[in-house]
C-alpha positions in Angstrom: 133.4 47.0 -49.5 131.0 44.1 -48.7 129.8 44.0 -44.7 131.2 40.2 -44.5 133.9 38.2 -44.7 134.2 35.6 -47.6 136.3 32.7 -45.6 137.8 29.6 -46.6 139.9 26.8 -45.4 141.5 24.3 -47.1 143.9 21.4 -47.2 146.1 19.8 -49.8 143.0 17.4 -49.6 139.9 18.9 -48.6 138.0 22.4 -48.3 136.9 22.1 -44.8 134.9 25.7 -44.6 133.4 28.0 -47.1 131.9 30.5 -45.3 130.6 33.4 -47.7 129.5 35.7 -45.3 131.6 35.6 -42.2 131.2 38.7 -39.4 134.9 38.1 -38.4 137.8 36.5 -38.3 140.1 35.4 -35.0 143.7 33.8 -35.5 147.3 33.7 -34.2 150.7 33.8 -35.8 153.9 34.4 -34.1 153.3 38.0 -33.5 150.1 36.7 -31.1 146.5 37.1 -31.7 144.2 39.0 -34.3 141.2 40.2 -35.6 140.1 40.1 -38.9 136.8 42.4 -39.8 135.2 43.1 -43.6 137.2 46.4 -45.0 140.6 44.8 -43.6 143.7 45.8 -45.7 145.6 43.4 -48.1 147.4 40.7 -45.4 149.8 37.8 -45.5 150.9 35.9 -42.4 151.8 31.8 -41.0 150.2 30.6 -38.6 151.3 27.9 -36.2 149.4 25.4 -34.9 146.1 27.1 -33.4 142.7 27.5 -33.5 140.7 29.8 -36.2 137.7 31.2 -35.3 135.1 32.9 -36.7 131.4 34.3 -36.3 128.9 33.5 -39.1 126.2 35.8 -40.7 123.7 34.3 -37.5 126.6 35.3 -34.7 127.3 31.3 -34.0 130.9 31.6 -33.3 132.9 28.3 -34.8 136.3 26.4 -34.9 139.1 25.1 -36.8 142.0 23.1 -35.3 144.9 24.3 -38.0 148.7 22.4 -38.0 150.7 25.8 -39.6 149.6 27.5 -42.2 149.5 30.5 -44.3 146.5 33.3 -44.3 146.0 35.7 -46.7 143.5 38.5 -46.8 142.4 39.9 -50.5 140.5 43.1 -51.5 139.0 43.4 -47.9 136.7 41.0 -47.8 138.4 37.8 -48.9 140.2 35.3 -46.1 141.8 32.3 -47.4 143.4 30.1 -44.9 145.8 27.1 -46.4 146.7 24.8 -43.9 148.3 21.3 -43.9 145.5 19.6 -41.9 142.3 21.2 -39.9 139.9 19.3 -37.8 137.0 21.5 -37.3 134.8 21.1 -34.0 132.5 23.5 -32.3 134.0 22.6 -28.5 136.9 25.4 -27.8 138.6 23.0 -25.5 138.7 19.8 -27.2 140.2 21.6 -29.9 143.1 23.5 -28.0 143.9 19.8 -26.6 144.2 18.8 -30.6 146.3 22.0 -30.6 148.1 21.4 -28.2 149.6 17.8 -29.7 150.1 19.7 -32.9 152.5 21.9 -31.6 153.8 19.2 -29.7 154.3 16.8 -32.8 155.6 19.8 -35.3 158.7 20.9 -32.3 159.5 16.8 -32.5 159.6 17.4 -35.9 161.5 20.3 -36.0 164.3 18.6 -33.3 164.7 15.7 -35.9 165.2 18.4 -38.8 167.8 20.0 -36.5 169.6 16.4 -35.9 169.7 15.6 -39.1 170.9 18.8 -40.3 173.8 18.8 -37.9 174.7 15.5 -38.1 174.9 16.1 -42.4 177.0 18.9 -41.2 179.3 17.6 -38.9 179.6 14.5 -42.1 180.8 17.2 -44.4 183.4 18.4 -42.0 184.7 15.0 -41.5 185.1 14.4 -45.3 187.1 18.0 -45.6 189.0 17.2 -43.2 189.9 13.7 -44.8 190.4 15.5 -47.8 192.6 18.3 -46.6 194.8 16.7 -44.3 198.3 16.8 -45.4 200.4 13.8 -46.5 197.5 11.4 -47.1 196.3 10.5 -50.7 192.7 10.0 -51.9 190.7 10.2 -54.9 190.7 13.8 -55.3 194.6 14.1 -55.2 196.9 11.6 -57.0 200.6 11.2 -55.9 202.8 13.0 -59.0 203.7 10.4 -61.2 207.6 9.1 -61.4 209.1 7.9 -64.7 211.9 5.5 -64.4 214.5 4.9 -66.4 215.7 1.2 -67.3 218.2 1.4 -64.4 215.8 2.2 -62.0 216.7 5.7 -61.4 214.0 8.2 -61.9 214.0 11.0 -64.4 
């Protein structure tokens, strides 16, 4: 067991911090907020929009503005953080502003996910109910077919 933390944070675009000897590690997931410190066990958690922070070999304590992500800890020394986007800064309150619209834009988000999904929804139902209601004819069930004799009669 090393006495620091290896750190990294990355994007689908960018690595925005590799930090190879890190004193410790502070984030938040749903649970609330944690500390990570060299010798931690194996971890996996999301995180939601929020600031990661973390002290450097020198004690300078720095920042990271994350939208969700995921952040793993490997063979007690190794703390990967994946994230959709991260703005890094070094001023705590700036950043929890930035935070704060994050969370703010990803609940918009997830209220047009929930429209959507309900109104697909409440489409299906409507198309059952087309389907199943009894008497009417569509493409799915075809009247029984009549034969008819010359004289008109069926048979």
């Amino acid at each position: 067991m090393s006495g620091a933390l290896h750190l990294t944070v990355t994007t689908p675009m960018a690595l925005l911090v590799e930090e190879p000897a890190a004193k410790s590690v502070r984030a938040e997931d749903e649970s609330g907020s944690f500390g990570i410190l060299p010798g931690h066990t194996d971890f996996l958690t999301t995180l939601p929009a929020s600031v990661l922070r973390w002290r450097d070999a020198g004690g300078a304590l720095h920042f990271c503005a994350l939208r969700s992500g995921l952040l793993t800890v490997r063979d007690g020394n190794r703390v990967a953080v994946t994230c959709r986007e991260g703005i890094l800064g070094d001023d705590l309150g700036a950043l929890s502003e930035d935070v704060a619209q994050l969370r703010s834009e990803e609940a918009d988000s997830d209220r047009r996910a929930r429209v959507e999904q309900m109104r697909l929804h409440a489409q299906a139902v409507r198309q059952l109910m087309r389907y199943l209601r009894p008497g009417q004819t569509d493409a799915f069930a075809h009247p029984p077919q009549i034969a008819e004799g010359g004289d008109g009669a069926a048979r």
